[in-house]
C-alpha positions in Angstrom: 0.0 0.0 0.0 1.1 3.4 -1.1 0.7 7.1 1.0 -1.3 7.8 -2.4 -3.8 5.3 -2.3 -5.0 6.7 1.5 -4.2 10.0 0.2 -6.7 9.4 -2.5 -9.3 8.2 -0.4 -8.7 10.9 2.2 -9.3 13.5 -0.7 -12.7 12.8 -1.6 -13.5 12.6 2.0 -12.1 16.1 1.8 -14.3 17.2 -1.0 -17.1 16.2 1.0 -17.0 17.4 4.2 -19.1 20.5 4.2 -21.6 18.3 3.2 -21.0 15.5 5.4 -20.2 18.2 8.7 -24.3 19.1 7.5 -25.6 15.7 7.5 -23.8 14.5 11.1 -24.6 18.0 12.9 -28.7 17.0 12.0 -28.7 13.1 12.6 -27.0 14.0 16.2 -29.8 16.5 16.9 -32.3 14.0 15.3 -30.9 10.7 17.1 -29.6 12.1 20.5 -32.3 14.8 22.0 -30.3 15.9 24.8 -27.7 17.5 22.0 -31.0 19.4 20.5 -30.5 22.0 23.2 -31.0 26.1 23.2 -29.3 28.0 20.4 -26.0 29.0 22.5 -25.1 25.2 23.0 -26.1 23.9 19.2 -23.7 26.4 17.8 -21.0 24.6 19.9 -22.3 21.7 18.7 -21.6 23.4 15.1 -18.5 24.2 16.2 -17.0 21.1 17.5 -18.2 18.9 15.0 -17.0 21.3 12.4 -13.3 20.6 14.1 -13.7 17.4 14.6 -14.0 16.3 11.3 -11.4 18.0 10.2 -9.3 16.4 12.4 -10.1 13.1 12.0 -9.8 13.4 8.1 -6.1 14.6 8.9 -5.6 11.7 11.3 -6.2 9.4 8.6 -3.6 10.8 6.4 -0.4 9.0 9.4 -0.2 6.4 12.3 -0.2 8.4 14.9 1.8 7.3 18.4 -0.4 6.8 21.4 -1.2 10.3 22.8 -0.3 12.3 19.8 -4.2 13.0 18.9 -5.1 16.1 20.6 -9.0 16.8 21.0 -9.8 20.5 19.0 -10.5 23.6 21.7 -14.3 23.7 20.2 -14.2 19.7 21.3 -13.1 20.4 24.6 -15.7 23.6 24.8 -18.9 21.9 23.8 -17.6 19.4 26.4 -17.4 21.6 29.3 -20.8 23.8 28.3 -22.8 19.9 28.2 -21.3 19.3 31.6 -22.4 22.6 33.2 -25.9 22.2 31.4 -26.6 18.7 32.9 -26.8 16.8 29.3 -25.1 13.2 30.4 -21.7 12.6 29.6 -23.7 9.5 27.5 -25.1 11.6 25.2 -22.4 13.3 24.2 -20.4 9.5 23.6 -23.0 8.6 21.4 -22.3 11.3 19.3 -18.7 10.8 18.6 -20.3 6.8 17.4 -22.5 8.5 15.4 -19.6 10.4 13.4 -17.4 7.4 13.7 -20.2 5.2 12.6 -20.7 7.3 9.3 -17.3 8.3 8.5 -16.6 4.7 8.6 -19.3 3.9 6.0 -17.6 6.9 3.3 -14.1 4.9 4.0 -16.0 1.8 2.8 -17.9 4.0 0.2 -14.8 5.6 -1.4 -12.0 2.6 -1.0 -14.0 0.4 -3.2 -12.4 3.1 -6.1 -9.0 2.2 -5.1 -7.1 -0.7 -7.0 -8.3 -4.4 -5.8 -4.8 -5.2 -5.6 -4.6 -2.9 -2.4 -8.0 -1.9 -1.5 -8.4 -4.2 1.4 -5.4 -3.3 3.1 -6.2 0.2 2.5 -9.6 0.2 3.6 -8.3 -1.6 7.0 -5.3 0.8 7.8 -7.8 4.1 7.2 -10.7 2.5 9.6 -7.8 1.2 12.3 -6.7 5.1 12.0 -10.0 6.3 12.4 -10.8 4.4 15.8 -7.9 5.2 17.1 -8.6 8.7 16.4 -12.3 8.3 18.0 -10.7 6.7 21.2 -8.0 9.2 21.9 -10.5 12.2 21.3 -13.6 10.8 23.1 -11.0 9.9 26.7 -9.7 13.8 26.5 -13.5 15.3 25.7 -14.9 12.8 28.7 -12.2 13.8 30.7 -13.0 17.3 30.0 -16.2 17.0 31.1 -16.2 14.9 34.0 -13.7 17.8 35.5 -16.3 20.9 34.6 -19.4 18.5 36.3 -17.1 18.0 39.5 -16.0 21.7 39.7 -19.6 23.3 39.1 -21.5 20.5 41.4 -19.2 21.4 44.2 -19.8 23.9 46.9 -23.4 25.1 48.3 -24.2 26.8 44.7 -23.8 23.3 43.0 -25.9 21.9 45.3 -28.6 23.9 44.9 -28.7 23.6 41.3 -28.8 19.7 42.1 -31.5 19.8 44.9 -33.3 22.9 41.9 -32.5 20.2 39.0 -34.3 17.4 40.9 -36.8 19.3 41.7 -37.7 20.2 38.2 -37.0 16.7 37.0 -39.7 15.3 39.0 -36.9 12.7 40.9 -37.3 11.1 44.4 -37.2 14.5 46.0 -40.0 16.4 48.4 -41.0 19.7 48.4 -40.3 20.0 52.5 -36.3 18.5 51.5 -36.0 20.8 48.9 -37.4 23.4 51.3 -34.4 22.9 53.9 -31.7 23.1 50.9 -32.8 26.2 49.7 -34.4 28.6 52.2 -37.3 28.9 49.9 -41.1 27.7 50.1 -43.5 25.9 47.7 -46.6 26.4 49.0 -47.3 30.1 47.3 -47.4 31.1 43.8 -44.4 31.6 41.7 -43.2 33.3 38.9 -40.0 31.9 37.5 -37.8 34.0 34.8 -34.8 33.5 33.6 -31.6 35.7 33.4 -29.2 35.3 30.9 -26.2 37.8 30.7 -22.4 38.0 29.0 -19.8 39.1 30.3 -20.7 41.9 32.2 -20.2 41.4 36.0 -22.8 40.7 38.2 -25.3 41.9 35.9 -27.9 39.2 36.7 -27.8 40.4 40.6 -29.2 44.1 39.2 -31.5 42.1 37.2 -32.5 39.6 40.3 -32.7 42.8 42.3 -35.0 44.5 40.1 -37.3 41.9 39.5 -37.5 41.1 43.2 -38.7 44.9 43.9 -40.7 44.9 40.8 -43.2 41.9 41.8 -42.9 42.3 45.7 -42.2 39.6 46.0 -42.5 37.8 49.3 -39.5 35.5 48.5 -37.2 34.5 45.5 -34.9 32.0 45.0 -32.0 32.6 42.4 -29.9 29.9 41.2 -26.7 30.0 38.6 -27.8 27.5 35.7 -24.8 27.9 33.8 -23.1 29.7 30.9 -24.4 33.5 32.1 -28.0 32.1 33.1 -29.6 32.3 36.4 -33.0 30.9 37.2 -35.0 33.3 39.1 -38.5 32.2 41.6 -40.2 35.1 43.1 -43.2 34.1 45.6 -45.4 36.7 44.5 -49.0 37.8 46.6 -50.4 39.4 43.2 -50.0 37.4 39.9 -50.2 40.2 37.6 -47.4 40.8 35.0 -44.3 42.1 37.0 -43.5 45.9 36.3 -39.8 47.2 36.3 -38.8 50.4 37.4 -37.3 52.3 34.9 -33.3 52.6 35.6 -30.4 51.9 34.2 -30.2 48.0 34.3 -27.4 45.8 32.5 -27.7 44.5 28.8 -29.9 40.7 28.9 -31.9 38.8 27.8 -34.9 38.4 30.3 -37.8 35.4 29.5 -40.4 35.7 32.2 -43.0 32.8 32.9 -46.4 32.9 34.2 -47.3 32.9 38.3 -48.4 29.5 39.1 -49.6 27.8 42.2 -47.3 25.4 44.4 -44.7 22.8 43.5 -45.9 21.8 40.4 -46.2 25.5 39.5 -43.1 26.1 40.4 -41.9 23.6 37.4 -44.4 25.2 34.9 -43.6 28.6 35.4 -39.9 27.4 34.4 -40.9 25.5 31.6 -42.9 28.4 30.2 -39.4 30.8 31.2 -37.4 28.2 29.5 -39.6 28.3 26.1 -39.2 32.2 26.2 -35.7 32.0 26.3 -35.4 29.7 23.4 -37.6 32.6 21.4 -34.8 34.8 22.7 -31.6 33.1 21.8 -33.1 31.3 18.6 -33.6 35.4 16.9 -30.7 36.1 14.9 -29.9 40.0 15.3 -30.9 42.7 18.0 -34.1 41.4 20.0 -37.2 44.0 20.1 -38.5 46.3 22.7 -40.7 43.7 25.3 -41.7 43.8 28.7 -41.3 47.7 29.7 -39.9 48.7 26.4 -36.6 47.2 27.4 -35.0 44.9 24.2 -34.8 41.2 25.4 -37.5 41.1 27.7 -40.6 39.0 26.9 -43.5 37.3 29.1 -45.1 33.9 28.0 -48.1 35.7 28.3 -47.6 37.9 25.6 -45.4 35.4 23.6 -47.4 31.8 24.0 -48.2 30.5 20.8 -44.8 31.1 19.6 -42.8 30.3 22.9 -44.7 26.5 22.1 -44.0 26.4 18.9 -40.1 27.5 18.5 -38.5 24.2 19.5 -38.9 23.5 16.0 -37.6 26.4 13.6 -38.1 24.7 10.4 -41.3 24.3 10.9 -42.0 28.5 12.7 -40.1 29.2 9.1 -42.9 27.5 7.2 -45.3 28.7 9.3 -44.4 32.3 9.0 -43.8 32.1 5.0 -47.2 30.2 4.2 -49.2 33.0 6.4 -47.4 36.4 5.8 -46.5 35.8 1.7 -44.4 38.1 0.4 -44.4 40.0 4.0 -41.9 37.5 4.8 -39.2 39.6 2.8 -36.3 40.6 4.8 -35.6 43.7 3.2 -36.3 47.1 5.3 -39.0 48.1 3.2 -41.0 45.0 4.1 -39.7 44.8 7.8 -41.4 48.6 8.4 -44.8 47.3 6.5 -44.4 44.2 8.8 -43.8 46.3 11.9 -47.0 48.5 11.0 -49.4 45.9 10.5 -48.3 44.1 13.6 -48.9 47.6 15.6 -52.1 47.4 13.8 -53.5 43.8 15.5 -52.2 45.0 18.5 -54.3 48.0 18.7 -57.1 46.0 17.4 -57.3 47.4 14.2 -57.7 51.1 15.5 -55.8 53.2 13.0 -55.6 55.9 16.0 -54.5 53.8 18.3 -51.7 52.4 16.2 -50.7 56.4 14.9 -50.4 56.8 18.7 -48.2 54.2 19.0 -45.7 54.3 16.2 -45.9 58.6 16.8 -47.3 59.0 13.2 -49.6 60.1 11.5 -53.1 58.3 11.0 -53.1 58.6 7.1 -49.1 56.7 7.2 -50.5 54.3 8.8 -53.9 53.7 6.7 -51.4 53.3 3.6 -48.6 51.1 5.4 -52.0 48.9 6.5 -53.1 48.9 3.1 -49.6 48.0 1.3 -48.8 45.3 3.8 -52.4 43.5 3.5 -51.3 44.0 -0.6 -48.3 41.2 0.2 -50.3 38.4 2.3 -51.9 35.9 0.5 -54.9 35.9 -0.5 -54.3 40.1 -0.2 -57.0 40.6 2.4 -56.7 40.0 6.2 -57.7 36.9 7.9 -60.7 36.4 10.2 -59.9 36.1 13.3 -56.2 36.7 12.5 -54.2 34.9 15.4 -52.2 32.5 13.5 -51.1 35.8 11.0 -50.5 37.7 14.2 -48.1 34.7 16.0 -46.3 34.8 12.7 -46.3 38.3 12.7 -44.8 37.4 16.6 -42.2 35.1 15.1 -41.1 37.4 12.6 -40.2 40.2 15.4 -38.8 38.3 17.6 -36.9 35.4 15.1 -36.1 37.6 12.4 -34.0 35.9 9.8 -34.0 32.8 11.3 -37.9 32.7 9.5 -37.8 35.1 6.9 -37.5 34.7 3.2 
């Protein structure tokens, strides 16, 4: 066997790999759930797949001695951020197979070109490189990540998030244990929201702070999730929407769940936080004025169609392009049409209302009405509109992660 008949099988895998980084990145998220996590972690997902296969397709190229593969710094990243996420170190195993499994089956796929003279040894030395590649990287990513969980389940805050994480996942904890762990009652109603900040110090405690003053809130609980988000509960005596003082508060994005009863709604109102953070993080570009006016904030009350829906872009994308038309462009022109007409629900369709709102005048308004009902289908507006108004929702909030 020649260096150029692995070299020649090595360079169609090259020619290939955009597509084949493509087609691993969506049968992990398909095949392994816990990897289909919020947008942060998936683009580390991106990221470290992207690497890996680039090194394994230039570990197939030598023999490499024992401890001369090192794992790529995306590897090692996406490592650590599953680990501090709670997504088990099994998941993240089973993904490596997956890659191995498949980049096996193009070794296969692209030696039976080489000469039959050769192409069984060939095909044998590239797939003995390629597991050995697969077991030095997965021992340095698990080791990676077994080193993160240790260091950020240690210490009072890592066991809160454990006694918080149980809690949530509905195992063989009570409500009076969990009680003693964290200082903090079930038995109200609670309003969980989630914090989630970059790099600016102790920004979430301003945020925390605020909110806490905002609801009066009898009690809250505020617990570090990981990678700049806190989990906020505040035992509130009035379940109406939280206000926020106006102030000077830190750049983040802030999803805020509904006030629910007790234990159980102590879960919901996270799940429902959760799902509006997802809306926020899944929007490519600067997030809209929410809750207050302030960009970044949004309530599941105002949000809940969408916030159920966004766990599955491709199908929000379709959504949004089969009900606004053409009003799914993404140039400016459309976007201020778009904006207009989504003023224009909200008001109720009361022209003055929505000229009050947008500070214009009541005729600019009657015409932006008029041209964006010109780009929907069907050119009229639906009756009732809610499923044009959630895409209208979508739009805002997801930009061109829907948009034409």
């Amino acid at each position: 066997m020649s260096d150029d008949d692995a070299a020649s099988i090595v360079g169609r895998l090259l020619d290939t790999r955009e597509e084949f980084i493509a087609v691993l990145i969506d049968e992990m998220r398909a095949r392994i759930p816990e990897l289909d996590h919020d947008a942060a972690i998936v683009r580390l997902l991106k990221a470290s797949v992207s690497e890996n296969v680039v090194s394994g397709m230039n570990s197939l190229m030598h023999d490499g001695e024992p401890g001369s593969v090192e794992a790529p710094d995306s590897a090692l990243s996406y490592a650590r951020a599953l680990a501090r996420n709670g997504v088990p170190l099994s998941a993240l195993i089973r993904a490596y197979w997956v890659g191995h499994s498949r980049s096996t089956d193009l070794i296969f796929q692209f030696g039976a070109q080489v000469r039959a003279d050769v192409r069984t040894e060939v095909v044998a030395v590239l797939v003995r490189r390629n597991t050995t590649w697969l077991d030095e990287v997965t021992s340095q990513v698990a080791r990676a990540y077994e080193v993160e969980r240790e260091a950020w389940l240690s210490g009072s805050q890592g066991l809160r998030r454990r006694v918080v994480g149980d809690l949530l996942d509905r195992k063989p904890i009570t409500a009076e244990q969990a009680e003693r762990v964290l200082g903090y009652g079930f038995d109200g109603v609670h309003r969980c929201v989630l914090v989630q900040t970059t790099g600016v110090p102790r920004a979430a405690d301003a945020v925390v702070e605020a909110l806490r003053l905002g609801s009066r809130a009898r009690a809250h609980l505020a617990v570090e999730l990981g990678d700049g988000v806190t989990a906020v509960w505040l035992t509130v005596s009035d379940p109406a929407e939280t206000t926020i003082a106006a102030g000077g508060l830190p750049p983040a994005l802030v999803a805020i769940g509904n006030a629910e009863p007790g234990v159980e709604g102590f879960r919901r109102s996270y799940r429902q936080a959760e799902r509006v953070r997802l809306v926020l993080t899944t929007g490519e570009g600067g997030a809209p004025a929410g809750v207050d006016g302030r960009p970044g904030w949004a309530r599941f009350s105002e949000l809940t169609p969408l916030a159920l829906m966004v766990h599955d872009v491709d199908e929000v994308r379709a959504f949004v392009r089969r009900q606004l038309g053409e009003l799914a462009g993404s140039d400016s022109r459309v976007e201020v049409l778009r904006e207009t007409l989504w003023a224009y629900l909200c008001a109720r369709g009361s022209v003055t209302a929505t000229a009050a709102a947008l500070t214009m005048h009541r005729n600019s308004v009657q015409y932006r009405v008029e041209r964006a009902v010109e780009l929907l289908p069907g050119q009229a507006l639906p009756d009732p509109a809610h499923d044009l108004q959630t895409a209208l929702d979508a739009a805002r909030w997801l930009g061109a992660a829907v948009l034409a």
